[in-house]
Biopython code that builds the backbone (N, CA, C, O; Angstrom):
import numpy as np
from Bio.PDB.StructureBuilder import StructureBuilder

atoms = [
    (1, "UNK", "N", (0.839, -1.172, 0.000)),
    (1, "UNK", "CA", (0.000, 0.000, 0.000)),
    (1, "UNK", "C", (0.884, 1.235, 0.000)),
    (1, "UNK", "O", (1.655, 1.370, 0.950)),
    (2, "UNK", "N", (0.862, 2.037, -0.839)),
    (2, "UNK", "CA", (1.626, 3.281, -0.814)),
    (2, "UNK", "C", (0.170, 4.561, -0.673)),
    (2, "UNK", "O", (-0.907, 4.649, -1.263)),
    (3, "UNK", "N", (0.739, 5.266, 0.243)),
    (3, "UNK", "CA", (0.598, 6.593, 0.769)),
    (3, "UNK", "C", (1.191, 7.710, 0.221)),
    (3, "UNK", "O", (2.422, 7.729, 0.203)),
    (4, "UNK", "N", (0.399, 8.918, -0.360)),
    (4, "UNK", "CA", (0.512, 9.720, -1.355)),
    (4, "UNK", "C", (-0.126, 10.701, -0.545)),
    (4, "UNK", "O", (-1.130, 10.464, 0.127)),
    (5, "UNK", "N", (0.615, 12.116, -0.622)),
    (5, "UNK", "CA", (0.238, 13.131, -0.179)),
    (5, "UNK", "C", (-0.369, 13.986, -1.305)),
    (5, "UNK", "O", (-0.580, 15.162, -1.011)),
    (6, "UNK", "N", (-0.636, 13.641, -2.366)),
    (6, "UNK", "CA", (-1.233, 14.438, -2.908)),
    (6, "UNK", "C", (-2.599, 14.463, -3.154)),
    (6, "UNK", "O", (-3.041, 15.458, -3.729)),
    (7, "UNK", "N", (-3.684, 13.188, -2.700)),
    (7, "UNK", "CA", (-4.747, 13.516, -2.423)),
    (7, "UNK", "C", (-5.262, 14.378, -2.119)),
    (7, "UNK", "O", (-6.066, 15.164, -2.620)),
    (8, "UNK", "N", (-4.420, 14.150, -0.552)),
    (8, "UNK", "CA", (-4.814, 15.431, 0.508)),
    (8, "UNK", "C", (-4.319, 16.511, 0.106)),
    (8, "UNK", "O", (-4.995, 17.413, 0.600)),
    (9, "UNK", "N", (-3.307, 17.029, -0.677)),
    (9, "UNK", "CA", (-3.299, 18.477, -1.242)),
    (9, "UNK", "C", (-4.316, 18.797, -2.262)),
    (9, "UNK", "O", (-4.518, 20.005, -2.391)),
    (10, "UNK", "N", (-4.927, 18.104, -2.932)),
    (10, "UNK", "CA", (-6.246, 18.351, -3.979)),
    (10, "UNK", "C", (-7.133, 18.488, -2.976)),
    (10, "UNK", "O", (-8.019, 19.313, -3.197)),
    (11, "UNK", "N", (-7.164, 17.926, -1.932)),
    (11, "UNK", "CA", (-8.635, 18.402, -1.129)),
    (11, "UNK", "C", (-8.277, 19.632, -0.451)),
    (11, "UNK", "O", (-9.239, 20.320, -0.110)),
    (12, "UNK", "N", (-7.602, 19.889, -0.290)),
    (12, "UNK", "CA", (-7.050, 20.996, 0.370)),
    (12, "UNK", "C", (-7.291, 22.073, -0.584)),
    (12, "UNK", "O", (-8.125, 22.920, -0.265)),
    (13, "UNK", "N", (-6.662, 22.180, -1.762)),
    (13, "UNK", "CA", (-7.048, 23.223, -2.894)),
    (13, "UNK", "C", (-8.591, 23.537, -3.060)),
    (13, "UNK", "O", (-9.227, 24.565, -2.827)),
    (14, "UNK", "N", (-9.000, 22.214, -3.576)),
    (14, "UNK", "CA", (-10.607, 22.366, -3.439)),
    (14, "UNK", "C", (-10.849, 23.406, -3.009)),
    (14, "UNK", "O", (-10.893, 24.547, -3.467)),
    (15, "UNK", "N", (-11.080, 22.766, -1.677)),
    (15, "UNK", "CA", (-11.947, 23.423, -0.425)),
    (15, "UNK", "C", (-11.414, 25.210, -0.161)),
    (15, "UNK", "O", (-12.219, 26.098, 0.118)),
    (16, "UNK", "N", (-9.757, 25.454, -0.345)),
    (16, "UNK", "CA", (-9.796, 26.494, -0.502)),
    (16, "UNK", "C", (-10.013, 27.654, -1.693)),
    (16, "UNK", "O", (-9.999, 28.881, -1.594)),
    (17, "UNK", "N", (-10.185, 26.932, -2.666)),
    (17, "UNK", "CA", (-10.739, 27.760, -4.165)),
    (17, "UNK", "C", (-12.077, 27.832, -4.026)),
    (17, "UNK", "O", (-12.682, 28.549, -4.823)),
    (18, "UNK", "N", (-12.946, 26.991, -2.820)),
    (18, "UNK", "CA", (-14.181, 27.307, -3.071)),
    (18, "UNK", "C", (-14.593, 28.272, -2.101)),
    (18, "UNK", "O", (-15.631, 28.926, -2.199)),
    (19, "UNK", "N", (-13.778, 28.355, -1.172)),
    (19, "UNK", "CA", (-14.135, 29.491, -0.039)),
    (19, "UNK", "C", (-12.951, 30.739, -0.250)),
    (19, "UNK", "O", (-12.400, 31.306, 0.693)),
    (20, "UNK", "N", (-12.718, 30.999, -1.564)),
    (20, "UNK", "CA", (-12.017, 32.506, -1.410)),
    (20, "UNK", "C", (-13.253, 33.238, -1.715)),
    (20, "UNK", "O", (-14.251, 32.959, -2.379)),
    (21, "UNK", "N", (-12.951, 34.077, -1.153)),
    (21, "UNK", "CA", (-13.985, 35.131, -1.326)),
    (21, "UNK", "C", (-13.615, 36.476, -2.696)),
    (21, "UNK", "O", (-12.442, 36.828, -2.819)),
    (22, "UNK", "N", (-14.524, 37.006, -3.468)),
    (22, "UNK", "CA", (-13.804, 38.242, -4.153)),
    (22, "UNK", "C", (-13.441, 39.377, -3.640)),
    (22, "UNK", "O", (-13.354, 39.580, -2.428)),
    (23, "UNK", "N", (-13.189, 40.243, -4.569)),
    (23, "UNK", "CA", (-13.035, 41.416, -3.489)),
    (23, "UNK", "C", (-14.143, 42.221, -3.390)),
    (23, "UNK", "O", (-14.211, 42.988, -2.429)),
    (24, "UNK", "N", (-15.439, 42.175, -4.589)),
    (24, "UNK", "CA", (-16.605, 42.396, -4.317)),
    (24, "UNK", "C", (-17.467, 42.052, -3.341)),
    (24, "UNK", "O", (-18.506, 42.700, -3.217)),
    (25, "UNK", "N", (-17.166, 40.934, -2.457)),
    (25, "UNK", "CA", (-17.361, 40.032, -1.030)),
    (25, "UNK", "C", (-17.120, 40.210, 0.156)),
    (25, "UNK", "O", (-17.765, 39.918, 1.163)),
    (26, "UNK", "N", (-15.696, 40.947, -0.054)),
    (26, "UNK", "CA", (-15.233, 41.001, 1.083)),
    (26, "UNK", "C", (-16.249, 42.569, 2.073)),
    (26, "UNK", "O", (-16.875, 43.540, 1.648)),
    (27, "UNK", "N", (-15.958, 42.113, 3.336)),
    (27, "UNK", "CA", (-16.328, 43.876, 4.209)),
    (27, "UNK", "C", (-16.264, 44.404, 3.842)),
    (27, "UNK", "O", (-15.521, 44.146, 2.895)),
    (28, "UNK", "N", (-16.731, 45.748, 3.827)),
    (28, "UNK", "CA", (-16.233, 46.859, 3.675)),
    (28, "UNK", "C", (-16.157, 47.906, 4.929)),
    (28, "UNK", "O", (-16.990, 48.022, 5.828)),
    (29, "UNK", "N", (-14.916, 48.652, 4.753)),
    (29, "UNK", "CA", (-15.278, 49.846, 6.317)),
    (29, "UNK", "C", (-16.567, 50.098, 6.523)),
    (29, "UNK", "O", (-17.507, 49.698, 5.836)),
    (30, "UNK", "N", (-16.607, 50.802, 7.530)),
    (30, "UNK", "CA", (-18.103, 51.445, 7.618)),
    (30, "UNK", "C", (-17.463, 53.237, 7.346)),
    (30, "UNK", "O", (-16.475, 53.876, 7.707)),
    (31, "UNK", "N", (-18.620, 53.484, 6.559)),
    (31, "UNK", "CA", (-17.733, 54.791, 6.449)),
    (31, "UNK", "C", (-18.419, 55.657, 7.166)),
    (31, "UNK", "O", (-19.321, 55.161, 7.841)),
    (32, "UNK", "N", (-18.288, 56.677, 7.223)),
    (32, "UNK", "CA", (-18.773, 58.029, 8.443)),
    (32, "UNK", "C", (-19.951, 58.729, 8.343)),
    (32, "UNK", "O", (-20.643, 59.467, 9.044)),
    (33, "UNK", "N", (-19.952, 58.224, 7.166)),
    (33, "UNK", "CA", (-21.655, 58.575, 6.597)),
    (33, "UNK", "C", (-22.758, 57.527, 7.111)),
    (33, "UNK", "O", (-23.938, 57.600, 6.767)),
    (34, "UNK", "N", (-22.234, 56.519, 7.997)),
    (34, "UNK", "CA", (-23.540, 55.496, 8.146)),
    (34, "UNK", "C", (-23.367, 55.852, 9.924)),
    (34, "UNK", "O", (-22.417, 56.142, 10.651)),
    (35, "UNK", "N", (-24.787, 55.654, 10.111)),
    (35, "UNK", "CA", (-25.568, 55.911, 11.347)),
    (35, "UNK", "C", (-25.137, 54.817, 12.495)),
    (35, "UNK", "O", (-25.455, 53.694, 12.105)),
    (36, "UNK", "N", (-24.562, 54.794, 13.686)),
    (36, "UNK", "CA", (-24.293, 53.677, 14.355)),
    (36, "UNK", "C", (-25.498, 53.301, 15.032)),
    (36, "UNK", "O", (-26.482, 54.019, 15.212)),
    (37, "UNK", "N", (-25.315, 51.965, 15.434)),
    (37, "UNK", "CA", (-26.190, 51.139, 16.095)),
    (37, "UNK", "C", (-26.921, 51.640, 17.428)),
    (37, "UNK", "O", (-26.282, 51.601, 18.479)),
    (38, "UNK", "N", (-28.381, 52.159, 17.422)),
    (38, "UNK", "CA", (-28.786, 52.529, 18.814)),
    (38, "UNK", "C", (-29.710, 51.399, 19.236)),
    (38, "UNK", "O", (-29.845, 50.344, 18.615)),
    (39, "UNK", "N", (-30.484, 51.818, 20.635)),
    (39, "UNK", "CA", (-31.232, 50.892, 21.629)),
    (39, "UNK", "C", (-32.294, 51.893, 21.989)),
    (39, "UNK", "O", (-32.226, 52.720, 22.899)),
    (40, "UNK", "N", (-32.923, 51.772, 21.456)),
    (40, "UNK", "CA", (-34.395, 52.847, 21.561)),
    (40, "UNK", "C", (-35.203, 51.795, 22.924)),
    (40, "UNK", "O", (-35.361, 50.715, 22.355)),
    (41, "UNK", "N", (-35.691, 51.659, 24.221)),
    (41, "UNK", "CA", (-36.137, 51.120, 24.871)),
    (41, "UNK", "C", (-37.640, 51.630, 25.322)),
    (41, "UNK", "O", (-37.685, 52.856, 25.223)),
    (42, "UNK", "N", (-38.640, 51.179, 25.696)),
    (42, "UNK", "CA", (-39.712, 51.293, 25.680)),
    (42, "UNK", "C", (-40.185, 52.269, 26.617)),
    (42, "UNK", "O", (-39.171, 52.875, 26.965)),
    (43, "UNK", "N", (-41.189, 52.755, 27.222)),
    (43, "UNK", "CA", (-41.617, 53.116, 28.526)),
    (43, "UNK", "C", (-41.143, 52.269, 29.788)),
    (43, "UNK", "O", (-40.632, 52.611, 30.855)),
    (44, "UNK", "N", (-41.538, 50.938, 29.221)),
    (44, "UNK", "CA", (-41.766, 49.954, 30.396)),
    (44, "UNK", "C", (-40.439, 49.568, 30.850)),
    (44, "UNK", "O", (-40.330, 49.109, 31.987)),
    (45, "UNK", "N", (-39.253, 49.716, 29.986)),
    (45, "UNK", "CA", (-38.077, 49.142, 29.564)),
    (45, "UNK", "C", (-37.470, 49.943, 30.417)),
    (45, "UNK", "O", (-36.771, 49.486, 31.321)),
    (46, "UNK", "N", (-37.632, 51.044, 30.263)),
    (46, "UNK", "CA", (-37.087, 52.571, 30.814)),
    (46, "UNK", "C", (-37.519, 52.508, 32.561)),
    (46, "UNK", "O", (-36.803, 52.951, 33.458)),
    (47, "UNK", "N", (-38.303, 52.120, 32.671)),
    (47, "UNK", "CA", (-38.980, 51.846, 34.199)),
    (47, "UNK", "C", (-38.460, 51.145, 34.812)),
    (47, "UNK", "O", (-37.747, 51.704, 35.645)),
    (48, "UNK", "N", (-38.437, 49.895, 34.843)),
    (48, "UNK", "CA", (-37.399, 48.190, 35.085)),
    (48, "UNK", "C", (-36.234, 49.166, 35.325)),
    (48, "UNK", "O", (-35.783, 49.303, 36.462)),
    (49, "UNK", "N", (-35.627, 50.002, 34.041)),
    (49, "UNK", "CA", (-34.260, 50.271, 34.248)),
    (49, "UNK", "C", (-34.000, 51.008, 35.445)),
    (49, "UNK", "O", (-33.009, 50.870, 36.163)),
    (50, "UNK", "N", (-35.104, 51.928, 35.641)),
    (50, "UNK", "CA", (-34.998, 53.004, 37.033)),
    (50, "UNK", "C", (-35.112, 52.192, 38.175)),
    (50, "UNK", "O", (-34.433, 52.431, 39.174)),
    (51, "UNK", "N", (-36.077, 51.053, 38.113)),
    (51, "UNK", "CA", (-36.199, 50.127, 39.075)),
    (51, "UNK", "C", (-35.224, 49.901, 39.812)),
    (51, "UNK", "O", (-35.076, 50.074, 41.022)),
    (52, "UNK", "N", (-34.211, 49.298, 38.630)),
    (52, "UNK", "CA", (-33.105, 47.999, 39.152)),
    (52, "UNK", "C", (-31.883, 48.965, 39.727)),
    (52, "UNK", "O", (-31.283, 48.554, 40.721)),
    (53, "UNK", "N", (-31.530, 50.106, 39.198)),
    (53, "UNK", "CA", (-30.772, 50.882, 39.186)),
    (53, "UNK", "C", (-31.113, 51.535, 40.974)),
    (53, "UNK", "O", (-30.215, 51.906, 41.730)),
    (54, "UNK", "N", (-32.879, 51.532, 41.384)),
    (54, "UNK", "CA", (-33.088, 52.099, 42.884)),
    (54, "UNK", "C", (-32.297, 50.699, 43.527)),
    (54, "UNK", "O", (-31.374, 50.993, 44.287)),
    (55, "UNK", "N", (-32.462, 49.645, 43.385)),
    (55, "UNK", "CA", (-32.585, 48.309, 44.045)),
    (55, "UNK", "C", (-30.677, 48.406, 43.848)),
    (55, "UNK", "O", (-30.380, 49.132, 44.796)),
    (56, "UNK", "N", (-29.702, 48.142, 43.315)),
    (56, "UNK", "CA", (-28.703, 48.246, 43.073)),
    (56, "UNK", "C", (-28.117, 49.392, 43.987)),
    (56, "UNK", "O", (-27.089, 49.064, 44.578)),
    (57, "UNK", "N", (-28.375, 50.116, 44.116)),
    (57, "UNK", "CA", (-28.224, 51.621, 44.949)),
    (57, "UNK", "C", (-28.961, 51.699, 46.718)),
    (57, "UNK", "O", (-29.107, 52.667, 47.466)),
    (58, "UNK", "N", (-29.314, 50.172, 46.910)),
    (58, "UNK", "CA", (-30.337, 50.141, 48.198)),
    (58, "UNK", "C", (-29.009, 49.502, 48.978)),
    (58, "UNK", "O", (-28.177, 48.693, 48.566)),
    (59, "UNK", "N", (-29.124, 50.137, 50.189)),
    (59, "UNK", "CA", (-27.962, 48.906, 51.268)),
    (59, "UNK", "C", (-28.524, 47.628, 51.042)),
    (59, "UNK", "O", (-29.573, 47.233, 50.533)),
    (60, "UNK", "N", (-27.303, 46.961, 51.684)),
    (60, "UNK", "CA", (-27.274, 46.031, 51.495)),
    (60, "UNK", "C", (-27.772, 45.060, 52.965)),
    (60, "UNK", "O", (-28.223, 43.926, 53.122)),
    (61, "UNK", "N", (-27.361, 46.346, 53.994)),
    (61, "UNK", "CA", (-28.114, 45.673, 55.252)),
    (61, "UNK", "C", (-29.066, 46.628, 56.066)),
    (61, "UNK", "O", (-28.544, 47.611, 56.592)),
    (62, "UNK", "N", (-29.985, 46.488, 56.167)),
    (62, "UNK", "CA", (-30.917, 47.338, 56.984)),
    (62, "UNK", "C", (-31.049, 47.434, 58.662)),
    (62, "UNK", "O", (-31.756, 46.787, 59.434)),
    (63, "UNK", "N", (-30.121, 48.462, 58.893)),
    (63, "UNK", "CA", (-29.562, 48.974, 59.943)),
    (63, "UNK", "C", (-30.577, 49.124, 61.040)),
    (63, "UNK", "O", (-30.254, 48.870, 62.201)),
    (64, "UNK", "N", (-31.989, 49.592, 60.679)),
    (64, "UNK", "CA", (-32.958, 49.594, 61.715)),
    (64, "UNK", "C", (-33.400, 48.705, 62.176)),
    (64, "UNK", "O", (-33.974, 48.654, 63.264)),
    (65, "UNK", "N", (-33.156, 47.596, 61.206)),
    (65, "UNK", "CA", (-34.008, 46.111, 61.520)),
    (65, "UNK", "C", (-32.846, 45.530, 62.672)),
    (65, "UNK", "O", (-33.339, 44.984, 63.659)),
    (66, "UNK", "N", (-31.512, 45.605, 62.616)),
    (66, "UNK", "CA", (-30.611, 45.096, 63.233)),
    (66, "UNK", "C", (-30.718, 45.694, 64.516)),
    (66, "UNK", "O", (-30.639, 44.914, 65.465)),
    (67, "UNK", "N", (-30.880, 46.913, 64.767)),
    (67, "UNK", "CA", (-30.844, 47.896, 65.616)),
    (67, "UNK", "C", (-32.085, 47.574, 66.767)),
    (67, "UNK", "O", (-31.989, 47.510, 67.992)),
    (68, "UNK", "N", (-33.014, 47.438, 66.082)),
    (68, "UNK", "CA", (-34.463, 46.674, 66.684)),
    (68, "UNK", "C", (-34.072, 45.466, 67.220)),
    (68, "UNK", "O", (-34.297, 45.263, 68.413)),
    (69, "UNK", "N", (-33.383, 44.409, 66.373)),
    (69, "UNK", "CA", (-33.301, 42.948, 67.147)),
    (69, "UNK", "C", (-32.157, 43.082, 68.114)),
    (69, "UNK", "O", (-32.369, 42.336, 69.070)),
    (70, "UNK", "N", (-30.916, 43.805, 68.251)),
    (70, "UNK", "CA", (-29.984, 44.070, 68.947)),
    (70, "UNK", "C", (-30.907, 44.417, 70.343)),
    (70, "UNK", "O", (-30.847, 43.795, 71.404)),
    (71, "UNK", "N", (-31.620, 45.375, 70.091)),
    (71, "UNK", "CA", (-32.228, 45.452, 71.265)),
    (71, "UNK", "C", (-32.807, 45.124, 72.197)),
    (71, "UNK", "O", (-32.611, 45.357, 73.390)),
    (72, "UNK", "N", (-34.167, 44.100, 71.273)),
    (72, "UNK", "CA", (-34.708, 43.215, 72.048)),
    (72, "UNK", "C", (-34.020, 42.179, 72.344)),
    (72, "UNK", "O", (-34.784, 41.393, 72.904)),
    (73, "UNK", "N", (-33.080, 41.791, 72.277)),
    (73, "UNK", "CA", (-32.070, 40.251, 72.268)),
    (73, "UNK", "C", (-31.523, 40.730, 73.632)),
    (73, "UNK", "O", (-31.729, 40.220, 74.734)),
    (74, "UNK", "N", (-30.713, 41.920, 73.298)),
    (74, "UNK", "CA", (-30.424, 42.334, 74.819)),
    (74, "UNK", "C", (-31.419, 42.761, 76.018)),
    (74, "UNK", "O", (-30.981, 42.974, 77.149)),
    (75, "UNK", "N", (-32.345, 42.835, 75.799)),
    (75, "UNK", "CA", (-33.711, 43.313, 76.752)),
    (75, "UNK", "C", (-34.463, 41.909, 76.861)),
    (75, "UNK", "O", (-35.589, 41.829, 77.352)),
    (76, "UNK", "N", (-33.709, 40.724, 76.333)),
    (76, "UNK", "CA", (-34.743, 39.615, 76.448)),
    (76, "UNK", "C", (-36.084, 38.992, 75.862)),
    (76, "UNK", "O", (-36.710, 37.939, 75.738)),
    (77, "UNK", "N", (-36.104, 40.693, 75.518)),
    (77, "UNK", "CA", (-37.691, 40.337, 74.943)),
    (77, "UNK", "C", (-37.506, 39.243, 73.872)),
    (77, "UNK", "O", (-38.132, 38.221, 74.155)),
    (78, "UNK", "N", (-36.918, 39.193, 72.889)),
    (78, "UNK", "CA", (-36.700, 37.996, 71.626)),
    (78, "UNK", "C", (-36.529, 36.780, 72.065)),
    (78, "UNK", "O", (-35.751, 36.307, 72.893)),
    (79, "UNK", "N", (-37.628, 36.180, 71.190)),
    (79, "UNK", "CA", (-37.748, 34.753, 71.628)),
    (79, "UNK", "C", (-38.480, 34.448, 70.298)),
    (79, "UNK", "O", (-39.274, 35.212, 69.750)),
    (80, "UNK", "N", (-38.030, 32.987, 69.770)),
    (80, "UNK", "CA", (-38.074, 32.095, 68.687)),
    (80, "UNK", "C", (-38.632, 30.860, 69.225)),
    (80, "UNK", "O", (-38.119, 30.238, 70.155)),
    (81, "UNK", "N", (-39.935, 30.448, 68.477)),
    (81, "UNK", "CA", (-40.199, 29.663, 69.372)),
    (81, "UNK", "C", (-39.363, 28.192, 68.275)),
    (81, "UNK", "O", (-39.009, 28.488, 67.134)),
    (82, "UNK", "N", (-39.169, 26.874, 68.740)),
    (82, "UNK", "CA", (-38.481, 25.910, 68.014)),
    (82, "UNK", "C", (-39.565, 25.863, 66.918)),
    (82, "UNK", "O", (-39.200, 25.597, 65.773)),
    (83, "UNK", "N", (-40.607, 26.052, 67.123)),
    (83, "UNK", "CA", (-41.760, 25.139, 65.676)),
    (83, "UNK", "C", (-41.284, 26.336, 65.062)),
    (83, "UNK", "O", (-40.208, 25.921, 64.632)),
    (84, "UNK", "N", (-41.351, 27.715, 64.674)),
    (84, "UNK", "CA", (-41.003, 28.633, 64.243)),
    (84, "UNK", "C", (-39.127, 28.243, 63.045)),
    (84, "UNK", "O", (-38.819, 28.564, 61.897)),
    (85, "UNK", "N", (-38.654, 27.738, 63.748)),
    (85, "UNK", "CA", (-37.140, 27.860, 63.733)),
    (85, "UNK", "C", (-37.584, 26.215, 62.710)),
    (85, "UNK", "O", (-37.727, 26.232, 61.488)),
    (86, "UNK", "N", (-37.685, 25.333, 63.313)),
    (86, "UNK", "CA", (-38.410, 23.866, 62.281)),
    (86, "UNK", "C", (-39.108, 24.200, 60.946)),
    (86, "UNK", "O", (-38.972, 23.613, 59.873)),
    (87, "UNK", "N", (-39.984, 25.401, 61.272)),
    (87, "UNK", "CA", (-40.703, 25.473, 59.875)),
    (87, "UNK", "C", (-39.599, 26.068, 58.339)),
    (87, "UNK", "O", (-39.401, 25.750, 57.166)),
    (88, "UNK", "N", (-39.157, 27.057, 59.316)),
    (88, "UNK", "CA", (-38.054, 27.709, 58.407)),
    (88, "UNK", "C", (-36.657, 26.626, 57.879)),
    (88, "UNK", "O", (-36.130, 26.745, 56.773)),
    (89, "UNK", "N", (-36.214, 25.557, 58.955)),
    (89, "UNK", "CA", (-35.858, 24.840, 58.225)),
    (89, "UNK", "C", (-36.222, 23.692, 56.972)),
    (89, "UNK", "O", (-35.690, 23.437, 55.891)),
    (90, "UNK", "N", (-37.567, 23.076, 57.807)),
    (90, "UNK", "CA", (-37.579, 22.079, 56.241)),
    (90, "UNK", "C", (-38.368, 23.543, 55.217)),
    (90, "UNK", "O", (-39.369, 23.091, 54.661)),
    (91, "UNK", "N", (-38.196, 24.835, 54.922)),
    (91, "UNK", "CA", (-38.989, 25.366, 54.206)),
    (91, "UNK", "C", (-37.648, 25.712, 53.223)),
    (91, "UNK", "O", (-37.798, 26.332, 52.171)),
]
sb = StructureBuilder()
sb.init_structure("model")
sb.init_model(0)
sb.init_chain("A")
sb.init_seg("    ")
for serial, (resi, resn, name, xyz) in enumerate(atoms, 1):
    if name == "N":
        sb.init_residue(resn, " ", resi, " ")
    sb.init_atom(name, np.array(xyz, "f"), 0.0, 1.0, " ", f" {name:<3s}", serial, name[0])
structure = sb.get_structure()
């Protein structure tokens, strides 16, 4: 059995004579006269955006709520009852 590399250089040619491209084909710049790509967004779109942007901008820990349980924890008053503390686990 003899092995010949020139198969595989005919397939090779092939395949690349069939994917050159012309130069009528190829990209072209974009020239300065064409309008770039915008994002026109809706009412609703615009809303969400103000939304996420309040929510993003919100702490991250709420100081009064801590301030409240700090207190009662130290005053005793706080108490968890176990069914309370059970539910939240298998939940």
């Amino acid at each position: 059995m003899i092995i010949s590399g020139k198969p595989i250089q005919g397939v090779i040619k092939t395949y690349s004579d069939q994917n050159k491209i012309s130069k009528s084909e190829q990209v072209k710049p974009v020239s300065r006269s064409m309008k770039p790509d915008e994002v026109i967004l809706s009412s609703h779109g615009q809303e969400i955006g103000h939304i996420y942007q309040a929510y993003k901008n919100a702490p991250d820990i709420r100081q009064d709520k801590i301030r409240d349980l700090s207190e009662r924890i130290s005053r005793g008053d706080y108490n968890v009852s176990a069914k309370d503390v059970a539910a939240k686990i298998v939940e």
